[in-house]
N, CA and C of each residue as an Amber inpcrd file, in Angstrom:
protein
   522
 -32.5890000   0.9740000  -1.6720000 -31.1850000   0.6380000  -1.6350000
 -30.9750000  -0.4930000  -0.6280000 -30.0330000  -1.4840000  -0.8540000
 -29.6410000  -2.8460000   0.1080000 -29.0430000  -2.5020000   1.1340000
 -29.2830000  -3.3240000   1.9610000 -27.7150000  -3.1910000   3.4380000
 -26.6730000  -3.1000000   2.9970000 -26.1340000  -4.0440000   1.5740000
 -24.8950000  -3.7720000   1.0430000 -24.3650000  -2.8640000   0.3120000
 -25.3860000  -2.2550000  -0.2440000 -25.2550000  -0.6060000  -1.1470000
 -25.0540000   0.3800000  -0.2940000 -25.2880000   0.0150000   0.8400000
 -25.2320000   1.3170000   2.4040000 -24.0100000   1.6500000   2.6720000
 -23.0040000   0.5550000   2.8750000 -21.6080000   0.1500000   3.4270000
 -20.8220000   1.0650000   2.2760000 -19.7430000   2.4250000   2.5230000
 -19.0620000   2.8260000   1.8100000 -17.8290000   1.9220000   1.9510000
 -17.1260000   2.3770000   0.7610000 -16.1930000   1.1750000   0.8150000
 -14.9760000   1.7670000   1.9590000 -15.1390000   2.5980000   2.2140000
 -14.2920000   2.9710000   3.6590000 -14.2420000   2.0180000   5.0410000
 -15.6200000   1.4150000   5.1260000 -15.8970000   0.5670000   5.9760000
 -15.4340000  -1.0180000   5.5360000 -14.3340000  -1.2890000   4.3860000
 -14.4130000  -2.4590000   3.8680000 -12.9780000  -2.8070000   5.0320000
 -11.7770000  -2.0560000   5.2680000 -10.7880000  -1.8650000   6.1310000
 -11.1390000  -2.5800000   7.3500000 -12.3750000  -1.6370000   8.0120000
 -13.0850000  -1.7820000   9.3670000 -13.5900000  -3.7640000   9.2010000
 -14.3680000  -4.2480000   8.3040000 -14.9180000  -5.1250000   7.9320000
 -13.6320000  -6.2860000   7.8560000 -12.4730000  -5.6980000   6.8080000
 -11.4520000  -6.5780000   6.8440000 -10.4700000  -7.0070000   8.0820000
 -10.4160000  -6.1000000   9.1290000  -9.4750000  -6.4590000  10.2980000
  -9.9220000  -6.4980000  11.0860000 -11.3800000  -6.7910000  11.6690000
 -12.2380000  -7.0660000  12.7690000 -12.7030000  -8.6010000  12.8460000
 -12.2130000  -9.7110000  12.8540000 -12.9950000 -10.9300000  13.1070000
 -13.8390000 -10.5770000  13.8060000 -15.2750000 -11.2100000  13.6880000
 -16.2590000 -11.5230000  14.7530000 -16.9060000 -12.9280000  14.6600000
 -17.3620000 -13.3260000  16.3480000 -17.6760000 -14.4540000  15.9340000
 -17.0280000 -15.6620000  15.6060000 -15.7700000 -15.6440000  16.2770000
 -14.5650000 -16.8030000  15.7960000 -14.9550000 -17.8960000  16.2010000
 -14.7100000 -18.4110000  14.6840000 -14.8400000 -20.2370000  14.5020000
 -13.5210000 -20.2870000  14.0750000 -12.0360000 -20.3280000  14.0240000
 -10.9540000 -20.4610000  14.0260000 -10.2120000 -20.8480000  15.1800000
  -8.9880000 -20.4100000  14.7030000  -8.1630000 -21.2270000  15.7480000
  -6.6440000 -20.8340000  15.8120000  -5.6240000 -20.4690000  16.7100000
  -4.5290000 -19.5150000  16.4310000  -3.4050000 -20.2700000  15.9570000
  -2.4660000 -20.0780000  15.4450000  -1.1440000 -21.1720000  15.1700000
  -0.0330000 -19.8920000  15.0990000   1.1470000 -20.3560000  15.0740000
   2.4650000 -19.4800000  14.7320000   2.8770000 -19.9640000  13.3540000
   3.8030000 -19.0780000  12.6140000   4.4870000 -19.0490000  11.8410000
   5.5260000 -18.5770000  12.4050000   6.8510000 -18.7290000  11.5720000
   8.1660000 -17.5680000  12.0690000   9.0500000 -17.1400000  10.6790000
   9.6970000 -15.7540000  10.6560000  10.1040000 -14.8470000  10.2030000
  11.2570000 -15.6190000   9.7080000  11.7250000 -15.3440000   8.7670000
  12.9770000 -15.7530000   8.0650000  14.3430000 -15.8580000   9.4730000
  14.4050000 -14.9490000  10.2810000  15.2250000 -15.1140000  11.5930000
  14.7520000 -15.9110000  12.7920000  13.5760000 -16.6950000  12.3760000
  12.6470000 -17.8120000  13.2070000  12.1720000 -17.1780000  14.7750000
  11.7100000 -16.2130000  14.1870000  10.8520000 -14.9290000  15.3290000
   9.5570000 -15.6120000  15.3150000   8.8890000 -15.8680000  15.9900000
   7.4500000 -16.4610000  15.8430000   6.3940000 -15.3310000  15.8910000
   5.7750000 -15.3410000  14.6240000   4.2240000 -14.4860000  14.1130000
   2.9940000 -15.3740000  14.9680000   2.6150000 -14.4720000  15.3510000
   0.8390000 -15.2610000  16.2500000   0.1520000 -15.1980000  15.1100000
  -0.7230000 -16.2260000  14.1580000  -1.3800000 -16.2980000  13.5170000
  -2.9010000 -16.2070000  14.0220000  -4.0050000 -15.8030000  13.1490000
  -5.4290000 -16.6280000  12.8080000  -5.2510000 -17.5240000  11.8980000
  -5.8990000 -18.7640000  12.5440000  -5.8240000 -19.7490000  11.3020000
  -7.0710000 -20.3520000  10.9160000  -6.7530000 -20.3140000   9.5590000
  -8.1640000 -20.8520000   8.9540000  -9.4410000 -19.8550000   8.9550000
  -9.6170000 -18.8400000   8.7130000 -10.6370000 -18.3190000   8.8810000
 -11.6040000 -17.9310000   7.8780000 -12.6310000 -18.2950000   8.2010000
 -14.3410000 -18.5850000   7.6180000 -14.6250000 -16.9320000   7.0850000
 -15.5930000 -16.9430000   6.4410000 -16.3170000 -15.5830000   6.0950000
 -17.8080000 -15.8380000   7.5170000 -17.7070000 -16.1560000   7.9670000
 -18.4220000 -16.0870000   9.1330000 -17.5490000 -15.4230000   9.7260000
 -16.6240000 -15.8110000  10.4220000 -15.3150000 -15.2760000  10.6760000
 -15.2660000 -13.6960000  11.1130000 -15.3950000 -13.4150000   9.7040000
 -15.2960000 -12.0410000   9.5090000 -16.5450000 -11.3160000   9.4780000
 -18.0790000 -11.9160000   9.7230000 -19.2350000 -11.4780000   9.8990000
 -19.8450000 -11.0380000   8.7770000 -19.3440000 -11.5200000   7.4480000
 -19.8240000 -11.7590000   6.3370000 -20.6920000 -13.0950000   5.6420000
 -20.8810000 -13.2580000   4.8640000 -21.5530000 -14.3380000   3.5410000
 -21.0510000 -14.4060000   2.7370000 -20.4590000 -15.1220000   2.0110000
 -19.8240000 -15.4040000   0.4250000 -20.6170000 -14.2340000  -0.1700000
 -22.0110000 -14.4960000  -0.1600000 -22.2590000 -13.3220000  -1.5150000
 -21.7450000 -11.9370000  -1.0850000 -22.0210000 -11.3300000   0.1190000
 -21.5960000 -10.4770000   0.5430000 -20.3300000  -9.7980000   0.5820000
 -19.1240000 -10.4570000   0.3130000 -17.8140000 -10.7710000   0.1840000
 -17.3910000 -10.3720000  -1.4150000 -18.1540000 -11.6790000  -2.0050000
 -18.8920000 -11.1180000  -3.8030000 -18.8620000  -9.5820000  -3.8430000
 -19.9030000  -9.0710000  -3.7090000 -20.5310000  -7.9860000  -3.7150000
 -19.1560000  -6.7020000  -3.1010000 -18.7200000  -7.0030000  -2.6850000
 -17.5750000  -5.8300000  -2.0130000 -16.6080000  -6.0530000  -2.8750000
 -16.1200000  -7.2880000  -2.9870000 -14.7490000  -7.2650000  -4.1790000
 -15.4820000  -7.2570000  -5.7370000 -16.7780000  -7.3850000  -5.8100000
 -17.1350000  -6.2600000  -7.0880000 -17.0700000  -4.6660000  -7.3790000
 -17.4030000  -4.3210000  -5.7720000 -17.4320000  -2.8780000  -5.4480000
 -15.5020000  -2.2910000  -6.0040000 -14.9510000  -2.9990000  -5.0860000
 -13.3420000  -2.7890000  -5.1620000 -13.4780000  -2.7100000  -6.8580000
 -13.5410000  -3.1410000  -7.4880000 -13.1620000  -3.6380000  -9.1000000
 -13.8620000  -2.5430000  -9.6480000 -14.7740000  -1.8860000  -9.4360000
 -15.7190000  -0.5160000  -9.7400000 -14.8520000   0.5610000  -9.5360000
 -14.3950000   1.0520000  -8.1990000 -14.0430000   2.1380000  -7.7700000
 -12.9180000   1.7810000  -8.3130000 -11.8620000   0.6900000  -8.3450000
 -10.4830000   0.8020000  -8.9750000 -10.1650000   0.0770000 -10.4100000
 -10.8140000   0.4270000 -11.0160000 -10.5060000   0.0590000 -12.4130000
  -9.4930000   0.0070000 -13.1820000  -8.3540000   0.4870000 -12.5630000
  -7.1730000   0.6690000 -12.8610000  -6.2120000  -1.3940000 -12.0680000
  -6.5250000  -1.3360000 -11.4000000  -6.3090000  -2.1580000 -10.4280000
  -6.7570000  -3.8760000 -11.0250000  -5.6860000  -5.0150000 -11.6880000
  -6.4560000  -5.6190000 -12.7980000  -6.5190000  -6.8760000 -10.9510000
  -7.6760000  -7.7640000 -11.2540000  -7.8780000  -9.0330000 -10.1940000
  -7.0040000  -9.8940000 -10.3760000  -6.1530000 -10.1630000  -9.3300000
  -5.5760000 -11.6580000  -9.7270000  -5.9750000 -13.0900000  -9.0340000
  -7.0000000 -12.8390000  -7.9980000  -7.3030000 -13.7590000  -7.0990000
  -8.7440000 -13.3760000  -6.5850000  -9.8620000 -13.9680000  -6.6090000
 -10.6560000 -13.7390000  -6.2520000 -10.2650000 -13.8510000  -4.4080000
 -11.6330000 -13.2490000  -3.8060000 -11.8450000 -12.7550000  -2.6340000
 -11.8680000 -14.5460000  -1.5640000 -11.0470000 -14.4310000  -0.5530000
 -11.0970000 -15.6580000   0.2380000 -10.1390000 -15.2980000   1.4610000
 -11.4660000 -16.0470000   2.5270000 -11.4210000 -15.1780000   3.6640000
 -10.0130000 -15.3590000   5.0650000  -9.1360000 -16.0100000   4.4060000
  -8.4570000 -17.1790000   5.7110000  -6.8950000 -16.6550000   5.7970000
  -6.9060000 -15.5440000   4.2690000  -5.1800000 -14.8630000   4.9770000
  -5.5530000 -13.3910000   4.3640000  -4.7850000 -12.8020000   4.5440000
  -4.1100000 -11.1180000   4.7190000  -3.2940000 -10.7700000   3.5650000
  -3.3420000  -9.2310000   3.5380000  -2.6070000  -8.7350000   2.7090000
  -0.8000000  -9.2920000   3.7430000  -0.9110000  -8.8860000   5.1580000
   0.6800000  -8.8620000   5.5560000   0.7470000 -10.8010000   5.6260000
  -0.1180000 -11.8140000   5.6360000   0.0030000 -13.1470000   5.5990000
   1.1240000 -13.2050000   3.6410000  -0.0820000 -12.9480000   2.8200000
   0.5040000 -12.8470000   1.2180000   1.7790000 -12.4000000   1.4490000
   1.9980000 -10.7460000   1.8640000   3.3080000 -10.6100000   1.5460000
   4.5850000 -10.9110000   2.4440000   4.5490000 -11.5010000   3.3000000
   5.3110000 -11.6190000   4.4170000   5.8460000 -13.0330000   5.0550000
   4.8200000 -13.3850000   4.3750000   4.8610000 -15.5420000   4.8860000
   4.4780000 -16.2640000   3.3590000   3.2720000 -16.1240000   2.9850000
   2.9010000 -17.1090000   1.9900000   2.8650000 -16.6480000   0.6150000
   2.8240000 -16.1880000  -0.2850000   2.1110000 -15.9410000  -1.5650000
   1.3680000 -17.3910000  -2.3730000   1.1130000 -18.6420000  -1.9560000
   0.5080000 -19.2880000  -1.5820000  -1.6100000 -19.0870000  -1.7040000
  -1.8630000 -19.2740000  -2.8640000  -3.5380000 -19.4320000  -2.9680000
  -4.0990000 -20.5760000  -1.5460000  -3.2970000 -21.0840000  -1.3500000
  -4.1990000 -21.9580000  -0.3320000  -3.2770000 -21.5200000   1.7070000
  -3.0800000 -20.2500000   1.4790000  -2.2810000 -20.0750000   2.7160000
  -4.0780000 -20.1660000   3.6540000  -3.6280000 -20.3850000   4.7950000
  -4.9360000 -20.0150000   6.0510000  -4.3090000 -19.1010000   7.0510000
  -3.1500000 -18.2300000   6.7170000  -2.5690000 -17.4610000   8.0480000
  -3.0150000 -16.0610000   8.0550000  -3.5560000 -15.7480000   9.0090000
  -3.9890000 -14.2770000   9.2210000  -3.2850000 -13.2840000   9.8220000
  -2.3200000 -12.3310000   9.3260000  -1.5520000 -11.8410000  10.0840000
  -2.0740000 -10.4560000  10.4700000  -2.0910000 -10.3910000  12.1010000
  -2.5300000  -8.7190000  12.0390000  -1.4320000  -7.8630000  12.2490000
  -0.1220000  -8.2390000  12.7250000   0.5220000  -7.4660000  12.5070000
   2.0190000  -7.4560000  11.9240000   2.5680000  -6.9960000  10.8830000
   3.6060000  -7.6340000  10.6990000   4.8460000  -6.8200000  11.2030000
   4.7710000  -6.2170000  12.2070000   5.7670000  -5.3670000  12.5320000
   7.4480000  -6.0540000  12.3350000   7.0540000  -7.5960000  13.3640000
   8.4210000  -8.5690000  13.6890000   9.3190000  -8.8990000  12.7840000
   8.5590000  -8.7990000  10.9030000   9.0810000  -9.1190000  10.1610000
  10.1890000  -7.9130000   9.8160000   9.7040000  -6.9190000  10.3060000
  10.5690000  -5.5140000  10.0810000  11.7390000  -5.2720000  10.8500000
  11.6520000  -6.0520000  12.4990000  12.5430000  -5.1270000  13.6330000
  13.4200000  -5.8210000  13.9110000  12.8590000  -7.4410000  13.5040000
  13.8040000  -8.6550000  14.3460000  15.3480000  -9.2850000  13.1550000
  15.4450000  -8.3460000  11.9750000  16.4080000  -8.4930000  11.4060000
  16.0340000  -9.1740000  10.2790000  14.6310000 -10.0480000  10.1280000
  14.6320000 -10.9220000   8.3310000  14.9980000 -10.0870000   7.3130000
  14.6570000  -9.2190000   7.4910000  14.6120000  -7.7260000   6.3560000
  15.2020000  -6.5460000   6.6030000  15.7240000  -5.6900000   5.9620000
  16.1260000  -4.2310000   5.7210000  15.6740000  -3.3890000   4.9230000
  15.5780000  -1.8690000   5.6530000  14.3150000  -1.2140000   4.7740000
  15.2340000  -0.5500000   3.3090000  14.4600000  -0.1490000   2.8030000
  15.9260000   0.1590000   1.3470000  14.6770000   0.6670000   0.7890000
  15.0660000   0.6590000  -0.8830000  14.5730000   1.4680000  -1.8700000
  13.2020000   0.1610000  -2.5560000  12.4680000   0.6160000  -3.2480000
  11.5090000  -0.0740000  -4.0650000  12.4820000  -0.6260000  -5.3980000
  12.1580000  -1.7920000  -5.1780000  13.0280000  -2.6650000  -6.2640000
  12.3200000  -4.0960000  -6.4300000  12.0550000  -4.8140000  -7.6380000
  11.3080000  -5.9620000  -7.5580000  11.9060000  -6.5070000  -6.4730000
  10.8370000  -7.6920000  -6.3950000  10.6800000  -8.7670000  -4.9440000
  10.5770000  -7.9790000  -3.5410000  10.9910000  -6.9520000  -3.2880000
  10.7650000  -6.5470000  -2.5020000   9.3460000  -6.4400000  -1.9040000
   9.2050000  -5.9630000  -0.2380000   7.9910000  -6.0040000   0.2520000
   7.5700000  -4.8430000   0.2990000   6.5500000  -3.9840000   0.6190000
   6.1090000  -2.7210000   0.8830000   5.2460000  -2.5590000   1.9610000
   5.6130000  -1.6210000   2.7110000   4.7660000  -1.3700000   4.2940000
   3.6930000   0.0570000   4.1940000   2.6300000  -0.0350000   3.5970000
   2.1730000   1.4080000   3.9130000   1.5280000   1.6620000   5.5790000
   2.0190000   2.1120000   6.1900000   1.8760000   2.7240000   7.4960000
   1.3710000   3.7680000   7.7110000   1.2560000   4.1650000   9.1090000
   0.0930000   5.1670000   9.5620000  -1.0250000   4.3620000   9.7520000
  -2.2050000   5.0600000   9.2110000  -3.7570000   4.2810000   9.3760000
  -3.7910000   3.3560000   8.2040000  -2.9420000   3.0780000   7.5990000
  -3.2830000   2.2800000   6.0900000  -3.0570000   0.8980000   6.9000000
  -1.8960000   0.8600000   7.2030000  -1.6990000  -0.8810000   8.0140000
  -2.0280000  -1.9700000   6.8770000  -0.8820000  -1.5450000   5.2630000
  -1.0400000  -2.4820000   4.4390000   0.3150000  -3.0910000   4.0450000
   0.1630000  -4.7680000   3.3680000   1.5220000  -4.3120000   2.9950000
   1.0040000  -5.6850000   1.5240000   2.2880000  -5.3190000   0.6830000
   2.1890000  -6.0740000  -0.5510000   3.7260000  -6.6290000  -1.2260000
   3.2190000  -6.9160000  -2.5140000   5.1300000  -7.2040000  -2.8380000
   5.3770000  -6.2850000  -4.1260000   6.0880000  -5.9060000  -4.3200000
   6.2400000  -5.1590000  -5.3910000   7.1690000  -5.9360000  -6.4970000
   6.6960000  -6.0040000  -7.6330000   6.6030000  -6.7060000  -8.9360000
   7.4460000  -5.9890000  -9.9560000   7.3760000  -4.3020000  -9.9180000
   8.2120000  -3.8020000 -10.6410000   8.0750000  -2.0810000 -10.3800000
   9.2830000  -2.0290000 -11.0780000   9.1260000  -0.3890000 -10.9090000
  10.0750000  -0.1930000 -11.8970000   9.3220000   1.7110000 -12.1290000
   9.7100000   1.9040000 -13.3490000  10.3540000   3.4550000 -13.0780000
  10.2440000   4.2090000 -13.9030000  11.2960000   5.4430000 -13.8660000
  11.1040000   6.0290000 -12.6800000   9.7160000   6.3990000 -11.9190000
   9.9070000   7.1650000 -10.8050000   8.5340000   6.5680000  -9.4820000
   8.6970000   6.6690000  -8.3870000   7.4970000   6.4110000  -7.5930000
   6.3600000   6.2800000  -8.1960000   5.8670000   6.5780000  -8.9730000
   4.3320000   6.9560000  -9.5940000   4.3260000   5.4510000 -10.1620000
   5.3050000   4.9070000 -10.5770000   5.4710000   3.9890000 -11.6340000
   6.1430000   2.3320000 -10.8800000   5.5460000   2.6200000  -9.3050000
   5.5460000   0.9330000  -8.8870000   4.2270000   0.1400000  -9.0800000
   4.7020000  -1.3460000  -9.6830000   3.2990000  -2.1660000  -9.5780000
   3.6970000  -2.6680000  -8.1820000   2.4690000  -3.3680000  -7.6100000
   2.3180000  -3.6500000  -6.3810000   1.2110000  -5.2490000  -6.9650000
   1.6140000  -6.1330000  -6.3440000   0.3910000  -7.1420000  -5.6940000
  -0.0210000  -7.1360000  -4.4120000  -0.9530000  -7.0690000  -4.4770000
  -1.7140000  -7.2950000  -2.4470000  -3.0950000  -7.8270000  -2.4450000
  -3.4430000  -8.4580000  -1.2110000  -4.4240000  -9.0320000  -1.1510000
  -5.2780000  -7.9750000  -0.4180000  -6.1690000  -7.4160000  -0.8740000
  -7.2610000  -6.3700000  -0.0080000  -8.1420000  -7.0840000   1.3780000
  -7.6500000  -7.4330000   1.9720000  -8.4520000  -8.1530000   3.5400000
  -8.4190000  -9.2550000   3.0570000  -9.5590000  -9.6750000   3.3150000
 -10.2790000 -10.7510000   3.1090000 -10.7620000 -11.0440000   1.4470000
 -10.8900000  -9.7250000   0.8470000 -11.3980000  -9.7740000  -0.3840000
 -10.2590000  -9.9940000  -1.1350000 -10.5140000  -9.4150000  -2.6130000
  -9.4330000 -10.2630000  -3.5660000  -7.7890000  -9.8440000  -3.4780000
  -7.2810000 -10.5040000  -4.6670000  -5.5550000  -9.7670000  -4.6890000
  -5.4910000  -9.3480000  -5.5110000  -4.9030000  -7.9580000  -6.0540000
  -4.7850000  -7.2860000  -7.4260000  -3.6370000  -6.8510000  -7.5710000
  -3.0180000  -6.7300000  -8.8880000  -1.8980000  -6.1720000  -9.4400000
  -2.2780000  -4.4160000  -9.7530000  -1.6750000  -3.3960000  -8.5110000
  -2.1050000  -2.1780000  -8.9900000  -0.9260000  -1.5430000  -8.7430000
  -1.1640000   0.2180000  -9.0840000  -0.1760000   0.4480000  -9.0800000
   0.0570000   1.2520000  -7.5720000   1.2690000   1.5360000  -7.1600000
   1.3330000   1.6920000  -5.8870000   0.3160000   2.8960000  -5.2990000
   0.0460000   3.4440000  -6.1130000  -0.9810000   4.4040000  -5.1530000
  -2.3800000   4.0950000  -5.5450000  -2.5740000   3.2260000  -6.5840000
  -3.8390000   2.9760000  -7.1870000  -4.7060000   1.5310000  -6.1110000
  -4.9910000   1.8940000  -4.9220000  -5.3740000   1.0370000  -4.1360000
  -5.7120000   1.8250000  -2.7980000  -7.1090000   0.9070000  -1.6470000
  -7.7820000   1.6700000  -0.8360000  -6.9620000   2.3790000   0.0650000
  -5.6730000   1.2690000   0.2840000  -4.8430000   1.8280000   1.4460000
  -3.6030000   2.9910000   0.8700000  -3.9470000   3.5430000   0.0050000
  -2.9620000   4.6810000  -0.3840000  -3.6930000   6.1540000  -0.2990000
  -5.0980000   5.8210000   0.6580000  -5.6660000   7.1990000   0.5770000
  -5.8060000   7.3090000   1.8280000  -5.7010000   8.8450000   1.9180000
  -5.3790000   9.6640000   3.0660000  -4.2110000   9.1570000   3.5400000
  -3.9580000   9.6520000   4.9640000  -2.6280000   9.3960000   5.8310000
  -2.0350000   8.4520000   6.0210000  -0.7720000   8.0510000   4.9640000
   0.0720000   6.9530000   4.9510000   1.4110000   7.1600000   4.3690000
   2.3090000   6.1220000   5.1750000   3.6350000   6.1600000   4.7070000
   3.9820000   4.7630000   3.7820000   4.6660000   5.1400000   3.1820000
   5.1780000   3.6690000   2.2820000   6.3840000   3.4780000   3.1080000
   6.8470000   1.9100000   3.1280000   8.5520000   2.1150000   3.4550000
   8.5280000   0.5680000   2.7900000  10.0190000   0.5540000   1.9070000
   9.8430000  -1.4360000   1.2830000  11.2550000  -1.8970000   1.4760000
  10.9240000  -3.3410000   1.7960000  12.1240000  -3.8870000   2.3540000
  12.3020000  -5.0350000   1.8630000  13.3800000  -5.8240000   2.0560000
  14.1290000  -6.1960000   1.3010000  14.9700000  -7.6190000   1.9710000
């Protein structure tokens, strides 16, 4: 078995929000109420203590275990699930956001019900967030886009993704 067949995909989280090794560089963005976000910018799959193929190989893994979950963006290493939903939706964004709390407290947004365009916060240990695309008769029945770390972005459905297992809260805003 490989070094990369070793790695459960539990460790892809750990892998996705740990830079090591920074060849980057920090910049700001700011919040619709012009709150300034501390960015990573630009960041390498070195970066993140990976290899392109290696990177490959995990957002193949993702596409295995969630088959439900269709790809819309292959895997690229330089923004975030909270960068995608919070600042850019943007294929060529470079902003790395680790935390998007500011976008929540400093007034851009209000938390409310799941309704297209809206954003989604899963909290607790999940620390994900995405945009939600649609919803249908009941919770079970939100689509979600999000970018999984570093790896790809998929259209799934709100619980059909890594960060909806075990201990987490949803909350989506607006």
């Amino acid at each position: 078995m490989s070094e990369l067949n070793e790695k459960p995909l539990s460790e892809l989280n750990a892998i996705n929000q740990n830079p090591v090794n920074p060849q980057y560089s920090t910049s700001t963005v700011y919040t619709p109420m012009g709150t300034p976000v501390s960015t990573l910018y630009n960041l390498s799959w070195f970066d993140h203590g990976l290899t392109p193929a290696q990177a490959n190989y995990y957002n193949d893994e993702l596409k295995l275990a969630y088959p439900n979950a269709d790809p819309l963006r292959e895997e690229y290493p330089s923004y975030n699930c909270h960068s995608y939903a919070w600042h850019s939706t943007s294929s060529t964004n470079k902003h790395w956001i680790n935390n998007p709390n500011v976008y929540m407290t400093d007034g851009s947004y209000t938390s409310g019900i799941a309704q297209a365009g809206s954003k989604v916060y899963y909290g607790n240990i999940a620390n994900h967030s995405g945009r939600v695309v649609y919803v249908g008769a009941s919770m079970y029945n939100v689509k979600i886009y999000s970018k999984w770390g570093n790896l790809g972005m998929y259209s799934h459905n709100i619980l059909d993704c890594p960060y909806a297992e075990g201990s987490y809260t949803c909350s989506f805003w607006k």
